[in-house]
N, C-alpha and C positions, 0 to 999 in steps of 0.2 A: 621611285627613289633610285639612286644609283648605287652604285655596289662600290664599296672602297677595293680599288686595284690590291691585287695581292703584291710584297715586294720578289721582285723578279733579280735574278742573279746576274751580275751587271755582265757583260761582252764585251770582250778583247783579243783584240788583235795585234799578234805577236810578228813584229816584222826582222827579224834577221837572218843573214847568211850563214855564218855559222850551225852547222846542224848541231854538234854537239851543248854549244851555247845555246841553244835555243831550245830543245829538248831539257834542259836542264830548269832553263825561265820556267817553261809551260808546264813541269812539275813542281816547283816552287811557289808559280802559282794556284793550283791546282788544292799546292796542301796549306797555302794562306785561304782556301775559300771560296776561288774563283773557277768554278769547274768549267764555266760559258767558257773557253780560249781557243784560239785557231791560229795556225801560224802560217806565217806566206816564208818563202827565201829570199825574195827580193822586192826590191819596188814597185816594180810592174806590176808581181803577184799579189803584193802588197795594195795597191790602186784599186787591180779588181774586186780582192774578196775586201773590198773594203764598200766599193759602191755596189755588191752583192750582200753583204750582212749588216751591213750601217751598225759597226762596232759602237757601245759606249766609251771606247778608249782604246788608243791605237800607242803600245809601245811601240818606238822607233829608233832604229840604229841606226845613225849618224855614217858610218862607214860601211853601205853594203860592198863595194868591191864592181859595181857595176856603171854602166853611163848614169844611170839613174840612181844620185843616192838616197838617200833618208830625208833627208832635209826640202829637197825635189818633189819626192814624192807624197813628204806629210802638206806644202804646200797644193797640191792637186787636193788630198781628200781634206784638207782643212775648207778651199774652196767650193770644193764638191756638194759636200754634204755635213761638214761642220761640227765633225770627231774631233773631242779633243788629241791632242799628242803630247806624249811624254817620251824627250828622248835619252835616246842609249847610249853612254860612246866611253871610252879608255881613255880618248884625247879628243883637244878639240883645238884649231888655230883659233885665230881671231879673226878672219876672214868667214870662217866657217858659223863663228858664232853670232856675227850680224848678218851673217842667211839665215840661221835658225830663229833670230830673234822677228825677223821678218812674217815667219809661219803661225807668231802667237803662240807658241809652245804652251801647254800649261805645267812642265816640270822637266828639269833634268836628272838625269841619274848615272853616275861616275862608277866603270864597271873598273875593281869588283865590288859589288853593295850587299850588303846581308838583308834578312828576310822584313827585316822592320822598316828599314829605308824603305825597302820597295813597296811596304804595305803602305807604309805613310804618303808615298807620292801619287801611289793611285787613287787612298782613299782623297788626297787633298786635290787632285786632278777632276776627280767624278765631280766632288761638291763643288767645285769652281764652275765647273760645266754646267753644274745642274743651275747652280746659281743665275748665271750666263744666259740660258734658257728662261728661268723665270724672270728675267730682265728684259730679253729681246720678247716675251711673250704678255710681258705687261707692255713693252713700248708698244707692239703691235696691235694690243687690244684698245690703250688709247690711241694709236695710230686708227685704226677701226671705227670705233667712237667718232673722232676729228671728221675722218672721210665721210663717215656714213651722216656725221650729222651737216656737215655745208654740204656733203650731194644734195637731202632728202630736202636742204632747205630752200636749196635752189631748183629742183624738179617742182614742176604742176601739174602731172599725170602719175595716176594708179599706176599705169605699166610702166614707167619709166620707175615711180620708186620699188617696183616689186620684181623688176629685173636685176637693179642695183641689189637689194638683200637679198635672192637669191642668188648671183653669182658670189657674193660677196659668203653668203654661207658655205657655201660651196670650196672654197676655198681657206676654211677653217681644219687644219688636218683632226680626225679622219673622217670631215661629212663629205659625202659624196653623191649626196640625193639629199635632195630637201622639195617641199612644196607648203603653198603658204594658202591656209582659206581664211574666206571673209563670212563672218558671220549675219545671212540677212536679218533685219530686224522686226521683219515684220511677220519672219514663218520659224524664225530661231535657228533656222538652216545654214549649217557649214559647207562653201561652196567651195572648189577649189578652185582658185583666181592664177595662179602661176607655178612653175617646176621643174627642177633642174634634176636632168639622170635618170627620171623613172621611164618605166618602157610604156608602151602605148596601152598591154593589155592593165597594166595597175594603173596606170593614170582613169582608165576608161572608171575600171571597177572602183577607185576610190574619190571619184571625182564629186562626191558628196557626202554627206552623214546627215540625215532627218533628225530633229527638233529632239525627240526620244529616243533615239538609239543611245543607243552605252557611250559608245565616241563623245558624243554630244555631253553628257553626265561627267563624263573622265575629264574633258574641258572645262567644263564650265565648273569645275572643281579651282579651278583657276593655280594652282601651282605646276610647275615642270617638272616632269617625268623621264626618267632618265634609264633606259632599262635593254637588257639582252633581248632579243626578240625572242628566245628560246624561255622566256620568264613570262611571255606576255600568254594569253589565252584570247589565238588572233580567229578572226572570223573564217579565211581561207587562207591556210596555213601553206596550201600547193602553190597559191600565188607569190607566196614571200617564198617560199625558196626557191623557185624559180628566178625570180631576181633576184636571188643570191644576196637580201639583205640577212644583216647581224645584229646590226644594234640600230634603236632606237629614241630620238627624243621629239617629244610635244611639251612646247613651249606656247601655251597661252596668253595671246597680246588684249592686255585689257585696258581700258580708258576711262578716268574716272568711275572705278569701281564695276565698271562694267566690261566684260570678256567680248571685244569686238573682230577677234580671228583667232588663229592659230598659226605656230608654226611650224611642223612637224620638220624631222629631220632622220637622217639614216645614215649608218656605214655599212657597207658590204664587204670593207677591211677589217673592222673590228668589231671586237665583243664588245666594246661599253665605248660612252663615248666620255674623252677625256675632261676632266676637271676645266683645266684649263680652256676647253672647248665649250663645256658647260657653261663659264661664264661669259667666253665673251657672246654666246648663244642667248643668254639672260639679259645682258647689258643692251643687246643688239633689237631685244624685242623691247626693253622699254621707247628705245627711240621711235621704233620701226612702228608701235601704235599707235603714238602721236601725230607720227606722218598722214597712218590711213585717217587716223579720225579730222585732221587738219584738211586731205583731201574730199573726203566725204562730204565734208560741210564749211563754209565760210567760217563758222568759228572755232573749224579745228586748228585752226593754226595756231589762232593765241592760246587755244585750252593744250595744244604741243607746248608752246614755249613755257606757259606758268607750269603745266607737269615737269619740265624740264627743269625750269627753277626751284621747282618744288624737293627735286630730287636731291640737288644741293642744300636745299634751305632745311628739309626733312632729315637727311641725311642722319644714321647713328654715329657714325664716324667722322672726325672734324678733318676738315676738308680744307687745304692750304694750295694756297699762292706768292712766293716771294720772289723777290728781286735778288742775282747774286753776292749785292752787296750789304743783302740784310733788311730790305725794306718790305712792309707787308705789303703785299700789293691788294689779294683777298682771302677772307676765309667765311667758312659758313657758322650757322649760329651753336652748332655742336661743337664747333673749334674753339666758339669765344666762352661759352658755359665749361668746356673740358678746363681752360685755365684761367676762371674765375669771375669772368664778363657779363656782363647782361646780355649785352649783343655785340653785332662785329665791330660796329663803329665805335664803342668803347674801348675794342682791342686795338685796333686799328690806332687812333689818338692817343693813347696811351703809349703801344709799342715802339709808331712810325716808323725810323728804318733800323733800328735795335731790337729785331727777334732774338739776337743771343738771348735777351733776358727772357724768351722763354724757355730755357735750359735750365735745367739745376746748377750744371756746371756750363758757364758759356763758353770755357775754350772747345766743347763738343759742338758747335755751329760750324766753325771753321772745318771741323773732321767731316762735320758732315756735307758742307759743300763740295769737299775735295773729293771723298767719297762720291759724291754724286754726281761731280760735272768730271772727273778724269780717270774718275776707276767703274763710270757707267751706272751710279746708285747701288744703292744697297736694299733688296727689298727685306722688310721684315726686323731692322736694326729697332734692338730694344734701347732706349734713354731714358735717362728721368728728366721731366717734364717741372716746371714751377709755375706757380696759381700767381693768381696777384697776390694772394696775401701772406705770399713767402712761404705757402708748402709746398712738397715736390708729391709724384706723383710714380710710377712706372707706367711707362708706355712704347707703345708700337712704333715706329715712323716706316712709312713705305713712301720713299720720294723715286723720283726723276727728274731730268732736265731736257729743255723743251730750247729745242733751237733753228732756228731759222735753215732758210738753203744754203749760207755760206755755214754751216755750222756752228757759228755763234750763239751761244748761251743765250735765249730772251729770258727766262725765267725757270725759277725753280717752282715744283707743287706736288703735290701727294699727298696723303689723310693721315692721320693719328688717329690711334687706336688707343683706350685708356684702359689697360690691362690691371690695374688694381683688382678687380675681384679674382683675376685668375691668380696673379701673384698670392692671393690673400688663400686662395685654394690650394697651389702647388706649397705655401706655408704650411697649411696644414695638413698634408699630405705627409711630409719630410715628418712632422713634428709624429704625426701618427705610423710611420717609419722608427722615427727613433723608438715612442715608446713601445712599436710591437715588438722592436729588437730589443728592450731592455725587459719588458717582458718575458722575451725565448732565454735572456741569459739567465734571468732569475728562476727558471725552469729547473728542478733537480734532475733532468734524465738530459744527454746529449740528445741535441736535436740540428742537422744538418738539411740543408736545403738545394735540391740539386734543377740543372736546367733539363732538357728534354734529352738532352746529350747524354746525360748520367755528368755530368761534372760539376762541383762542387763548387758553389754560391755565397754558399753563407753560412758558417759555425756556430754556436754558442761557446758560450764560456766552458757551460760542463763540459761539450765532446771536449772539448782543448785539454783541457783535464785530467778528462777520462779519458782520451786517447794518447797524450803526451806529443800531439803536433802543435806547431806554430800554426795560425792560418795561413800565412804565405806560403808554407810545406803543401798546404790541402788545396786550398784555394783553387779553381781553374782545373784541379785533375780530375779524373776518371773517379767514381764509387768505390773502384774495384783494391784502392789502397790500403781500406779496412778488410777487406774479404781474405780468410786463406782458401785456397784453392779448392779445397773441397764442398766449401760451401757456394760458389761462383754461381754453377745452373741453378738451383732454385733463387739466389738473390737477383739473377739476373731477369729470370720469371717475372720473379716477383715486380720487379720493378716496370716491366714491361706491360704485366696489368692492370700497373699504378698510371703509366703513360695512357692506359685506354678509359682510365675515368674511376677505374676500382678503387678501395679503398682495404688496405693487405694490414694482413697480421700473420707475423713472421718468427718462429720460433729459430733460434741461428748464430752462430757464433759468429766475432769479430776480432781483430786482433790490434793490437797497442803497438805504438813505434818501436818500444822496447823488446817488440814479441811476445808478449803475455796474450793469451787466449784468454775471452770474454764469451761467456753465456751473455746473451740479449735476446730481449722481445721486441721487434720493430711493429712498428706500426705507420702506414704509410695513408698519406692524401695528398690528391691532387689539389693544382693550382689554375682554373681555365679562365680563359680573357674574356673579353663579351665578345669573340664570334665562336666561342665555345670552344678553341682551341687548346690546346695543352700546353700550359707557361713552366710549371714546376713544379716539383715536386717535392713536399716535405716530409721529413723520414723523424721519427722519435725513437731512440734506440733507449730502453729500460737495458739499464748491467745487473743480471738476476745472477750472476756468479755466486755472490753471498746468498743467495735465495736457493739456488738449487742444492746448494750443501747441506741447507739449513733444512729443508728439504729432506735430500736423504739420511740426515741423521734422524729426523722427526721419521722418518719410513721407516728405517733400521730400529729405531728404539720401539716403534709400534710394532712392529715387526716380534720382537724382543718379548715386547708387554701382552702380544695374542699370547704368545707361543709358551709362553709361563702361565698362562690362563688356560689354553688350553689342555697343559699338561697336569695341573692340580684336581683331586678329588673331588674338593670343594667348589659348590656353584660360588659365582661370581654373579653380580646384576646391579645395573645403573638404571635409573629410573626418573622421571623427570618430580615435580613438586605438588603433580597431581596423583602420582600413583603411577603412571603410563611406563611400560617397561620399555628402554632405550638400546639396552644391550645386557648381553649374556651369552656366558662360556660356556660349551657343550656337556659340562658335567650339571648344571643348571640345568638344560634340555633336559636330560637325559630324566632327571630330580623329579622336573613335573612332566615323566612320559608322554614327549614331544621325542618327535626327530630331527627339526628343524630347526634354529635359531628365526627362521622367516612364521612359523607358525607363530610364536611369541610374542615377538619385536610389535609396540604399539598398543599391547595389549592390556590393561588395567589390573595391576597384583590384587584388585578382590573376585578377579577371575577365579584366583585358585584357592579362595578357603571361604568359608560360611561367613555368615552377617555378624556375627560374635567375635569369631577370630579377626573379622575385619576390621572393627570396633577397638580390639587389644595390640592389634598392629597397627592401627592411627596412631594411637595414643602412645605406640614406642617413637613412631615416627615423630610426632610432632612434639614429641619432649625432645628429640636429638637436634631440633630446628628451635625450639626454644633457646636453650641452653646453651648451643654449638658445640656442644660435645660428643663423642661416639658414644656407643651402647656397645661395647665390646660383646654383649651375647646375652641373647634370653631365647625361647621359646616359643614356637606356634605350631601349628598343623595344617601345613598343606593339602587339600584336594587335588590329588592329578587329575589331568587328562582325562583317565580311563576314571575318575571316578572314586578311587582308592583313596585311602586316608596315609598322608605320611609324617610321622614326626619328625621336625627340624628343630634346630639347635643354629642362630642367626647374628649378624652383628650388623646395623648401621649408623653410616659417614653422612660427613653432606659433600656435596662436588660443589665447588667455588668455583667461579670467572678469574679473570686477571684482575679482575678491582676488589676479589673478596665475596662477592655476593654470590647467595645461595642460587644453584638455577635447579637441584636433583640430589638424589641420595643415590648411595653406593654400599655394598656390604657382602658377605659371605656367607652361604648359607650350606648346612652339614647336612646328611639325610642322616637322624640318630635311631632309625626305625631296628638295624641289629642291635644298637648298644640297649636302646629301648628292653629287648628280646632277652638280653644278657642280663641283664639289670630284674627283669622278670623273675631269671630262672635261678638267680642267686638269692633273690628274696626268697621262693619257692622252700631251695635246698635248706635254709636257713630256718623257714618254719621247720620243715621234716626235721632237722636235726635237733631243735629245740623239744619236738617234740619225743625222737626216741631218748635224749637223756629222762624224759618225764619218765619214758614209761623203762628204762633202765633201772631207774630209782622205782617205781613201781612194782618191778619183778624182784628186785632186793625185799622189798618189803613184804610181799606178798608168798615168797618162797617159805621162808618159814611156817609161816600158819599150813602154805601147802603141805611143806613136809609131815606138819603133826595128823593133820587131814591122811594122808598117806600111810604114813604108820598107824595109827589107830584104827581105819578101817582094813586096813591087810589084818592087823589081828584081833576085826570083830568075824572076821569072816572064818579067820581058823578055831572060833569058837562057836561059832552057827553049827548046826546040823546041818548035812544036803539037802533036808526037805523042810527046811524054815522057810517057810513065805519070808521072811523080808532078806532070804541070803539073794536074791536077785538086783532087792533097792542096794542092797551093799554094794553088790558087783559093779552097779551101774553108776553110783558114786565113788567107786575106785578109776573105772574106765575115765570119766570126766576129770579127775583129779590127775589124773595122769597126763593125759592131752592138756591140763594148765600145765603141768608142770615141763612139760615139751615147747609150749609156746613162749615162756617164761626163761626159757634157755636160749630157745631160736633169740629173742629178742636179747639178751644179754649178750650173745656174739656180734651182732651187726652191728659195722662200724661203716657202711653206707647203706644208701639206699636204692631200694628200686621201686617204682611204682607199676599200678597198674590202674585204667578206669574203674569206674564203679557203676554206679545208678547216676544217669547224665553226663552235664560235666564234670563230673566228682572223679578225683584221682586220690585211692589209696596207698598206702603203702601195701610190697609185694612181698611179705613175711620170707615163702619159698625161697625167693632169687636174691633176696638181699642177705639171708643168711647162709644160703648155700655157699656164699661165695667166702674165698680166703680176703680177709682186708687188703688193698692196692697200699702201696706204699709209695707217699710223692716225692 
């Protein structure tokens, strides 16, 4: 397969005397695009670096100042070697101007001219040229054709027709080696029969290919191959570059279906061999196998001619013949079915000499005669075409006109080509164009599309928008119109990585025509052709301006909301709807003898208290998820960490979504383990005190009987004898009555208490310390 040429920056040659004009041209054009420029001063110099660089276009100054002017000179390189010329000049006589018109100019240009004139005469100069070219090179190829087919018809020797299509290939620019084998039929063997240019040692070494070699398999593949020699995987790679070939084509000639030679070709000038080479390489070997198969055998001749007719008659493309004055002369059966025939002689009787009516519009016959017998054809001119039954159609025409040696017109001919399916594809190409663009404008984020250049292609609605340009503002410039300056290097990174196939995401600011600075998130992807190249690049700019704010106020207010959590006594803890703890403030930590909020987090709240208290804290929970209401505060007992038992004092919430629904509970919890303690010790003092009023009113009551106890034995005792047996029991009922009546006192002064242990945990009151003491006063 051949390689599609890369396009190549066209070549020009700047001719004038003036240095400072002319330094100025060749920057001018330089920054229109054309970086290929060379400049001569004069004619002469002019001549040479002209049949030295075979310019694509040679501007020409009319006035160099020398014997040899402009006009002189473009007629030499017009004949030479067949540059176009586009001339230069401030004035011009009329003498001057039917010299120049002599040269076939393809443009003028009146100095002084600005940068778009001179773009438009070059670019319309090249295509003229090119035009030109593919005109003299289709007349050529049927000139080719014509030749090759009366030689081959009138030769009756192998060598005479295998001399004929070798020189004749030979002089197809750029082959310059070619050789032609015949295939024997009875060992499958490719022999080489004839050769122009190769050297004796490759002729030697390639002067056959056996039945099974690869050679042989790559032929008898039967399609042309068209390729670098640097692409091929050659047998002895030392012998090709030694003959200094480059490019290569095999062109297999096949005869009724059957592959009876080959015809291999080479350049030593070039990397690939040209399109236009290729074909008339193709066209050259349909003939060229008829011939051998017609010499081989008596009835190649006619199996040449019916191939040949065949070709016509087979033909995809309809295939025309008229008269200049409208009459069909022939056409093939693709011709007569393209515009609604059964066959030719339908069309033919039908039409006679009014092929306008095969026009949609017929005054386009007349254009197209003029066209083609005085401005040289047109190859490639699109018309619309009409059927017999009055539909139209789009189509191709590639004519020419064919005339005798005085030059006279014999006839016009060329094929039609019936482009409806592509039309109907380039339709729906446009149509899937428009809506991927109404698409991108319906897009909420700007989204810009830039070429490999960085310059801008294509807008949406939102950037326009959100940037406040027009697209004609954007249009065609640089990226760098959104950028402020300090964001430039990484955008320009950025984008640079997007050229090599990446796909970037870009935190970065942008700026508004107005100058307002934009928070955006870009996001970039390439665009590659089918040779994998890089077409363009599209960029989605998200404006998170509102989002970063929105942002730091939601940071600041979280911010806000730890930092009041963390400063409170009070645990804090969110939980999800299974129990599973989600979050909690360090006085929580601290609650259940944790150090870490990480040791926690995920953890299930009947971690921390027995199967009972687990049971009694469901059941607050799922009355709060019943109801929807909080529990402002109840009660349970923690188990820390360590083990320890703690009383709290709790409240909870449910946490809602933004549509209301439950997803967890939230609430507060108190450790009430001192107020527990206090609460204890107030009960405590509360019994003691209840109880010294009892026994206050008890020593009231009892004092009396003691005192009579008291006096009555003091004077049974000063009635005793000293040696009475019972003056002892007295004594010792005086001493105990005494000691009440001591304790009976102590207990009527205390007005607090002291305790002290007893047996166990028994705590009594401390008679000594509680009475000792003067009453505190609050």
């Amino acid at each position: 397969m051949s390689q599609e040429p890369q396009p190549t920056v066209p070549r020009i040659l700047v001719v004038e005397d003036e240095y400072v004009i002319a330094a100025d041209l060749v920057a001018r054009l330089e920054r229109l695009g054309y970086a290929n420029v060379a400049h001569a001063a004069d004619g002469e110099a002019g001549i040479q670096s002209a049949l030295k660089e075979k310019p694509d276009l040679v501007l020409m100054d009319i006035h160099l100042g020398q014997a040899l002017d402009g006009i002189a000179a473009a007629e030499i390189i017009r004949s030479r070697i067949g540059s176009p010329v586009v001339f230069l000049t401030a004035y011009a006589d009329e003498e001057r101007l039917k010299r120049a018109q002599l040269t076939q100019p393809f443009g003028y240009l009146l100095k002084p001219f600005q940068d778009r004139d001179l773009h438009v005469a070059i670019e319309m100069a090249l295509y003229a040229s090119r035009m030109e070219s593919e005109r003299r090179r289709a007349e050529d190829l049927m000139r080719i054709q014509r030749d090759l087919g009366a030689a081959f018809s009138s030769q009756t020797s192998l060598a005479e027709v295998l001399d004929t299509a070798l020189d004749t290939v030979t002089r197809i620019d750029p082959i310059d080696r070619a050789g032609l084998y015949l295939r024997d039929p009875g060992t499958g063997e490719f022999l080489l029969a004839g050769q122009r240019g190769l050297s004796e040692n490759f002729a030697r070494d390639a002067r056959s290919y056996p039945a099974e070699s690869k050679q042989v398999r790559f032929i008898m593949a039967g399609q042309p191959v068209f390729q670098a020699y640097s692409q091929l995987e050659a047998a002895n790679p030392e012998l090709i570059q030694q003959a200094g070939l480059r490019a290569i084509g095999v062109i297999p000639l096949a005869h009724d279906g059957q592959v009876i030679a080959s015809l291999n070709v080479a350049s030593s000038r070039s990397d690939e061999i040209t399109p236009y080479a290729q074909h008339a390489l193709v066209s050259m070997a349909h003939l060229l196998a008829g011939v051998i198969a017609r010499l081989r055998t008596q009835e190649a001749l006619r199996a040449s001619e019916g191939r040949y007719r065949r070709l016509f008659e087979d033909a995809v493309l309809g295939i025309f013949r008229t008269s200049p004055k409208g009459r069909i002369m022939e056409v093939n059966p693709a011709f007569a079915r393209m515009f609604g025939y059964d066959s030719p002689a339908d069309l033919v009787a039908d039409i006679g000499d009014h092929v306008e009516r095969l026009y949609a519009d017929p005054n386009i016959r007349n254009q197209a005669v003029y066209e083609t017998v005085h401005e040289g054809g047109r190859l490639g001119t699109e018309t619309w075409g009409r059927r017999r039954d009055g539909t139209v159609f789009p189509g191709k025409r590639y004519s020419w006109a064919v005339r005798d040696d005085s030059g006279r017109v014999i006839h016009l001919e060329g094929f039609v080509e019936d482009i409806t399916e592509r039309k109907q594809y380039e339709n729906v190409l446009l149509e899937n164009e428009k809506r991927h663009r109404q698409i991108l404008d319906a897009i909420p984020d700007p989204v810009l599309v830039y070429d490999r250049d960085g310059r801008v292609t294509y807008m949406n609605q939102t950037a326009v928008e959100t940037y406040g340009y027009h697209p004609d503002e954007v249009l065609g410039t640089r990226f760098l119109t959104f950028i402020p300056p300090e964001e430039r290097v990484a955008s320009w990174t950025a984008w640079e990585q997007t050229r090599a196939g990446s796909s970037i995401f870009l935190d970065t600011r942008r700026m508004t025509k107005d100058g307002h600075p934009l928070d955006v998130q870009l996001k970039t992807a390439a665009l590659i052709d089918g040779r994998g190249d890089f077409k363009e690049g599209i960029v989605l700019h998200r404006n998170v301006t509102q989002l970063k704010k929105t942002e730091a106020a939601l940071i600041s207010s979280e911010e806000r909301y730890r930092s009041i959590l963390a400063g409170i006594q009070e645990g804090y803890y969110e939980v999800d709807l299974a129990g599973n703890i989600t979050f909690l403030n360090q006085a929580l930590v601290r609650i259940l003898g944790c150090h870490d909020p990480k040791e926690v987090i995920g953890l299930n709240n009947r971690t921390f208290m027995d199967e009972e208290m687990a049971k009694t804290v469901y059941r607050a929970f799922n009355e709060v998820y019943t109801i929807g209401r909080p529990n402002l505060g109840f009660h349970w007992t923690l188990r820390r960490r360590d083990g320890a038992v703690c009383p709290v004092e709790a409240s909870v919430d449910l946490l809602r979504d933004a549509k209301g629904h439950p997803y967890g509970f939230r609430g507060v919890i108190r450790d009430v383990t001192e107020l527990a303690k206090a609460q204890e010790e107030k009960n405590r003092r509360e019994r003691f005190q209840g109880a010294l009023a009892t026994a206050g009113a008890a020593c009231h009551e009892l004092n009396q009987p003691l005192q009579t106890v008291l006096g009555l034995t003091e004077l049974a005792l000063l009635t005793l004898p000293v040696d009475d047996p019972n003056r002892d029991h007295m004594e010792r009922i005086l001493e105990q009555a005494r000691r009440m009546a001591g304790i009976t006192q102590r207990l009527k002064s205390i007005t607090r208490f002291e305790a002290k242990p007893y047996v166990g945990d028994t705590t009594i009151l401390d008679l000594e310390k509680a009475s000792a003491k003067k009453p505190e006063m609050d």
